[in-house]
C-alpha positions as CSV (number, residue, x, y, z in Angstrom):
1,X,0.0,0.0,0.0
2,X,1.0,3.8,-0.8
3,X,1.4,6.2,2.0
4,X,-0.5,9.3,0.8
5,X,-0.4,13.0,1.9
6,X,-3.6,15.0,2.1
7,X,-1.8,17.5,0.2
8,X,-2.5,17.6,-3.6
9,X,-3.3,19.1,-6.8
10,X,-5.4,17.7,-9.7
11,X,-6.8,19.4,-13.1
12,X,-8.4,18.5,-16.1
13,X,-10.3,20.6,-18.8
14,X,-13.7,19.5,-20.6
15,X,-16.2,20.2,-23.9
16,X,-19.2,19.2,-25.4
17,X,-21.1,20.9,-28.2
18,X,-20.8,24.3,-27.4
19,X,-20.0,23.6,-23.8
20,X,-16.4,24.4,-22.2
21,X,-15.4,23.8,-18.4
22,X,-12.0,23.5,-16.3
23,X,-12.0,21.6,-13.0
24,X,-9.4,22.3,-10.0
25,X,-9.2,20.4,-7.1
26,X,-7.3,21.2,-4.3
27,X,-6.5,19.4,-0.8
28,X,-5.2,20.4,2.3
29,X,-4.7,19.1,6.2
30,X,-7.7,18.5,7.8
31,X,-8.9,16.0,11.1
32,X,-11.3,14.3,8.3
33,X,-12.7,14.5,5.1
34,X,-14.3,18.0,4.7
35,X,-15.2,18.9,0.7
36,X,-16.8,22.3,-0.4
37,X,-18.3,22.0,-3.9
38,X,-20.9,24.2,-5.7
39,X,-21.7,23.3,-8.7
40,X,-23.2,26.0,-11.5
41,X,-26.7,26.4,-12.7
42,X,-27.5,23.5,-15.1
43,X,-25.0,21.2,-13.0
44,X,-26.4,20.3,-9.8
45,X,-27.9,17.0,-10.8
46,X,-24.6,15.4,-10.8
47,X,-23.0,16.8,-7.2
48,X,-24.1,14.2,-5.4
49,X,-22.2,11.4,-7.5
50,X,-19.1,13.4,-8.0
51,X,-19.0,13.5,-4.1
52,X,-19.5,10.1,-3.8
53,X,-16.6,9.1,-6.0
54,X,-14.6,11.5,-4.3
55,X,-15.2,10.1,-1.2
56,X,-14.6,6.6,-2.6
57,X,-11.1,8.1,-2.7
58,X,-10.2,9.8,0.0
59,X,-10.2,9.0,3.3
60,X,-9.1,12.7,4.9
61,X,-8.1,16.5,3.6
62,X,-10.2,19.7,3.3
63,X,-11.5,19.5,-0.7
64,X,-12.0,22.3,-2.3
65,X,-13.3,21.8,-5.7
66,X,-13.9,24.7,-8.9
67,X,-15.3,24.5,-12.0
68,X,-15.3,27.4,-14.8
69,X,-18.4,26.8,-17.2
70,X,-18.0,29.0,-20.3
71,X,-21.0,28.6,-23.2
72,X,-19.8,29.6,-26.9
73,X,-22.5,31.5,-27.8
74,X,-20.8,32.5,-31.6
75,X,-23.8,31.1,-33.3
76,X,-26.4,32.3,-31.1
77,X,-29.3,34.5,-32.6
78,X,-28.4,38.1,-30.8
79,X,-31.1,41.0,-30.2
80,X,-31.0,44.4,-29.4
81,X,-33.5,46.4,-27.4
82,X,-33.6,49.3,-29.0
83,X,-36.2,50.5,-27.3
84,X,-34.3,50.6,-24.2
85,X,-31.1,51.3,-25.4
86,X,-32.9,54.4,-26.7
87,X,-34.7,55.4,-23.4
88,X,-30.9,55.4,-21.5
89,X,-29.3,57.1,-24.2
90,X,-31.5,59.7,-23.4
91,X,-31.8,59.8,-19.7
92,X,-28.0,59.6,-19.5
93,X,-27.4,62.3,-21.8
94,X,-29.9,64.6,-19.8
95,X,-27.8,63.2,-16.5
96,X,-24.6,64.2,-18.1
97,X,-25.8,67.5,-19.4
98,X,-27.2,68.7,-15.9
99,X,-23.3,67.3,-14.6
100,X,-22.0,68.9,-17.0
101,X,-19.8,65.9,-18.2
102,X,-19.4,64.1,-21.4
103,X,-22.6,61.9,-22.2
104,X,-21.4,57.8,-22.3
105,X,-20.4,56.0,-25.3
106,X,-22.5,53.6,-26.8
107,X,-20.5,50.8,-26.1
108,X,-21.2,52.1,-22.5
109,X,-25.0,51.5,-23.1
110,X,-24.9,48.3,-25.1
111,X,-22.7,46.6,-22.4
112,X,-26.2,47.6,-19.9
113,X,-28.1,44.4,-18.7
114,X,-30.6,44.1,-21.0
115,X,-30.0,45.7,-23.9
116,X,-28.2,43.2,-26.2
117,X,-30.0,39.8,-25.3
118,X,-29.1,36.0,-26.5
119,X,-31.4,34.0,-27.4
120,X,-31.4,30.9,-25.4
121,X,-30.9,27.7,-27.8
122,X,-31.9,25.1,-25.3
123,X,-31.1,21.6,-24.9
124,X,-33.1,18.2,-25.0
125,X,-32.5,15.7,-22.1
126,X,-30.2,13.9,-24.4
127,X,-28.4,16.9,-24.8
128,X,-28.2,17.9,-21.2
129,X,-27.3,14.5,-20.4
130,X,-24.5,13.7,-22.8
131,X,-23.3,16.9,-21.0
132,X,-23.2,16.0,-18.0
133,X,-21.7,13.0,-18.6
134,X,-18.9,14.4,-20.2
135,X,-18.4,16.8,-17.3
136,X,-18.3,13.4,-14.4
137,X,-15.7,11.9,-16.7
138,X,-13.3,15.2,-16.9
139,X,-14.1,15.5,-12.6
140,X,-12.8,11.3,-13.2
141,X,-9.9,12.9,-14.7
142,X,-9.2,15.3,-12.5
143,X,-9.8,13.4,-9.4
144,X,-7.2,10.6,-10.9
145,X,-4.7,13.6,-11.1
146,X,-5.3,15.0,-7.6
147,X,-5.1,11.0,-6.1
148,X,-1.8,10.6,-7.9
149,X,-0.4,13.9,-6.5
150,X,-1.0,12.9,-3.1
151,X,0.5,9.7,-3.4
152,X,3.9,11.8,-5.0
153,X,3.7,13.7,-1.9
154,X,3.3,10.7,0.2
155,X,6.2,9.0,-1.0
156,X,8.2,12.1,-0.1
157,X,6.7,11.9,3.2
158,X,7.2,8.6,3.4
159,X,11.3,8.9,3.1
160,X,10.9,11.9,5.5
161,X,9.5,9.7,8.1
162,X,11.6,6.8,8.1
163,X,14.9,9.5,8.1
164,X,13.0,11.3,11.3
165,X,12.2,7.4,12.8
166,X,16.3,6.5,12.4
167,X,17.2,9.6,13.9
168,X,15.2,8.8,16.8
169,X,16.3,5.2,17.1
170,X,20.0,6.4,16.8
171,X,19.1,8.7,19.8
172,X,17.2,6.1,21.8
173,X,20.2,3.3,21.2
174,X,22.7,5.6,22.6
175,X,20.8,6.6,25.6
176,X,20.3,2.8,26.0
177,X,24.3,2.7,25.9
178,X,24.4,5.7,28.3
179,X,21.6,4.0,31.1
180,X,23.5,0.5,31.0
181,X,26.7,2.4,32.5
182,X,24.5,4.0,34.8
183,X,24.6,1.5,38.0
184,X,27.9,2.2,38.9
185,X,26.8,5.8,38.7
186,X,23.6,5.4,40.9
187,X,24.6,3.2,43.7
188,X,27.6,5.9,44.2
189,X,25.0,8.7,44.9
190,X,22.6,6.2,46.4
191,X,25.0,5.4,49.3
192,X,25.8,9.0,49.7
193,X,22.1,9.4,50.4
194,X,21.8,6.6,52.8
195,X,24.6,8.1,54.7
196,X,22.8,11.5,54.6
197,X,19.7,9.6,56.1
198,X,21.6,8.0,58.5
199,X,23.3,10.9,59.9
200,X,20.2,13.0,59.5
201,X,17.9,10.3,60.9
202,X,19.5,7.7,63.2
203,X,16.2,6.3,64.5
204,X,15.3,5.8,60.9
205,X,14.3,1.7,60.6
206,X,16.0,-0.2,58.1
207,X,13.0,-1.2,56.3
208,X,12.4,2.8,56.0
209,X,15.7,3.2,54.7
210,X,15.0,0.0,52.0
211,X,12.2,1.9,51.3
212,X,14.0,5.6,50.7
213,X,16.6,3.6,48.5
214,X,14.5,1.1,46.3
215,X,12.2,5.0,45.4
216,X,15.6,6.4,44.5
217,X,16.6,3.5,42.2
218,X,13.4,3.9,40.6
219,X,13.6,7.5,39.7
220,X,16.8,7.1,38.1
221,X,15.8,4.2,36.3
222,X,14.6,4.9,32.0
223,X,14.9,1.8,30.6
224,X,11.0,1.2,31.4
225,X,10.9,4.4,28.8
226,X,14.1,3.3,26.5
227,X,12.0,0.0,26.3
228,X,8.7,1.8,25.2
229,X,10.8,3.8,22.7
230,X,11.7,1.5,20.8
231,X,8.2,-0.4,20.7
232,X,6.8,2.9,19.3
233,X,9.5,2.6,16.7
234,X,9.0,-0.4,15.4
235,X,5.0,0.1,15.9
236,X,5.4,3.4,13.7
237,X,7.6,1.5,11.0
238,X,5.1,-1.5,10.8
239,X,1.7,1.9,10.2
240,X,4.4,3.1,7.5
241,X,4.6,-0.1,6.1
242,X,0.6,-0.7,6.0
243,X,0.3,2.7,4.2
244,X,-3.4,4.1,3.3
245,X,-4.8,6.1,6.0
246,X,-2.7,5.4,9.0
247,X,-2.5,9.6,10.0
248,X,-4.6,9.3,12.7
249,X,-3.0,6.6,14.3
250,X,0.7,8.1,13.7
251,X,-0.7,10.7,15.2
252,X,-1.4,9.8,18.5
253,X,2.1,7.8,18.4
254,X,3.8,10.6,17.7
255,X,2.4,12.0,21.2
256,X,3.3,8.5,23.0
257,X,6.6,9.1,21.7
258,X,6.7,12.3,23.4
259,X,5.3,11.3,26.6
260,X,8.2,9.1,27.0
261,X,10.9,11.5,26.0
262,X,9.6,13.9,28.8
263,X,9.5,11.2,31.3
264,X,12.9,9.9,30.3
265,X,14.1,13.5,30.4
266,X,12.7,14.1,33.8
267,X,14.4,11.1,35.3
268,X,18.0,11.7,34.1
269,X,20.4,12.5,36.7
270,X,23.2,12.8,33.5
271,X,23.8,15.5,31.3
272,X,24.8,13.5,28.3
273,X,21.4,11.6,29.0
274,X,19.5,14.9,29.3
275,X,21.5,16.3,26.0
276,X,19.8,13.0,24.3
277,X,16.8,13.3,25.9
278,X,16.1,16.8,24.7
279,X,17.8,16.0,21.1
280,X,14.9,13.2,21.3
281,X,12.1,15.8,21.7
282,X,13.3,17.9,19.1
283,X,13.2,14.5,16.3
284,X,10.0,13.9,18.1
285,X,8.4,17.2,17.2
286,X,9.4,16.8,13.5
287,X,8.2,13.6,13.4
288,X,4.7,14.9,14.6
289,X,4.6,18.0,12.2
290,X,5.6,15.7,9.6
291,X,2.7,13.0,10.5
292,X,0.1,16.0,10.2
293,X,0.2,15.7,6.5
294,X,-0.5,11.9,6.3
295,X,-3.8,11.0,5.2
């Protein structure tokens, strides 16, 4: 399966008889599949199935769809009112008189609504039909465009994402390297704090002391987190494998992800483990800006 962004582009350009059109689809990010269409007078009996196909497509993205309907007219019968081209000759030329200004052109009153009219040459249902069918196979063609852009852009996402996911395993595999030299480290300070509870607290039982000790070791300890890492790694690589429609769940791993590099960051006692830690959250974030663009 092809991983697919809900970014995209897709054109295509129709005719029929005297009939041209231009369709423009466009995508964006959204939560789900939002599409804005408004077809033109003479169109609306076919909206419905043009949204169902589109739908049969995508899964998520805002949709915002255009068409531009232009009607040759060249061998239309045209008519001319003259009657009230004649009446707003003369009203504007008794307006422009008491202004005081030149009176309007002709071309001025002949490009008035009304005044040059064309007559309608209507179609039959076959007509009108054969239209419309025409127009849901150039929306076919467009839609096939905008589909194919968005699987472009995934594949670019795709190579972004498994850069961003070896970048964070890198990071995870040396804090691994870094909490595995870490006991030596830990029982060092953990006997410097016994001693201070033992000065500070000589009536302290031992099993309180256990108690203070086995708490300590526990803060200190990320491999619980390292562990859970690299689970969300290989659970991200299996969602890029499955491809279609895995956003929403890369998503919300991209926020597990982050959940653990806070925790492991608040546990570290080490500067180089804090460095990596914080170099983690800053992979993290990419990966979840990144993942915002998946379908």
């Amino acid at each position: 399966m092809t991983l697919k962004s809900m970014t995209g582009f897709g054109r295509a350009d129709g005719s029929h008889d005297d009939w041209r059109w231009h369709w423009e689809l466009k995508t964006v990010n959204a939560r789900g599949l939002d599409v804005r269409m408004r077809m033109p007078q003479g169109f609306e009996a076919i909206e419905q199935d043009l949204r169902k196909a589109l739908q049969a497509r995508l899964k998520r993205g805002a949709v915002q769809i255009f068409i531009n309907v232009d009607r040759d007219r060249a061998g239309a019968d045209i008519h001319i009112n003259s009657e009230l081209a004649t009446h707003l000759m003369s009203e504007l030329d008794r307006l422009a008189d008491d202004m005081g200004v030149e009176p309007p052109s002709l071309d001025t009153v002949l490009g008035m609504r009304g005044v040059v009219e064309t007559a309608d040459t209507s179609e039959t249902d076959e007509e009108a039909e054969a239209r419309l069918t025409a127009v849901t196979a150039s929306f076919m063609e467009a839609l096939d465009s905008l589909v194919a852009a968005r699987a472009e852009e995934g594949a670019k996402l795709f190579t972004i994402l498994e850069s961003v996911l070896l970048e964070i395993e890198t990071l995870v595999t040396r804090a691994g390297d870094i909490a595995a030299t870490a006991p030596e480290n830990l029982r060092a300070r953990l006997e410097e704090q016994v001693k201070e509870l033992l000065a500070n607290r000589a009536d302290m039982p031992e099993e309180r002391i256990v108690q203070e000790v086995a708490l300590l070791a526990g803060k200190a300890d990320v491999r619980e987190e390292l562990d859970r890492l690299k689970a969300h790694i290989t659970q991200a690589r299996e969602l890029l494998a499955k491809g279609e429609a895995v956003g929403r769940k890369l998503d919300f791993l991209a926020q597990e992800f982050n959940r653990e590099a806070n925790t492991l960051c608040s546990k570290s006692s080490d500067t180089e483990l804090t460095r990596i830690g914080l170099d983690l959250k800053a992979a993290i974030e990419q990966l979840r800006e990144q993942v915002q663009n998946v379908e």
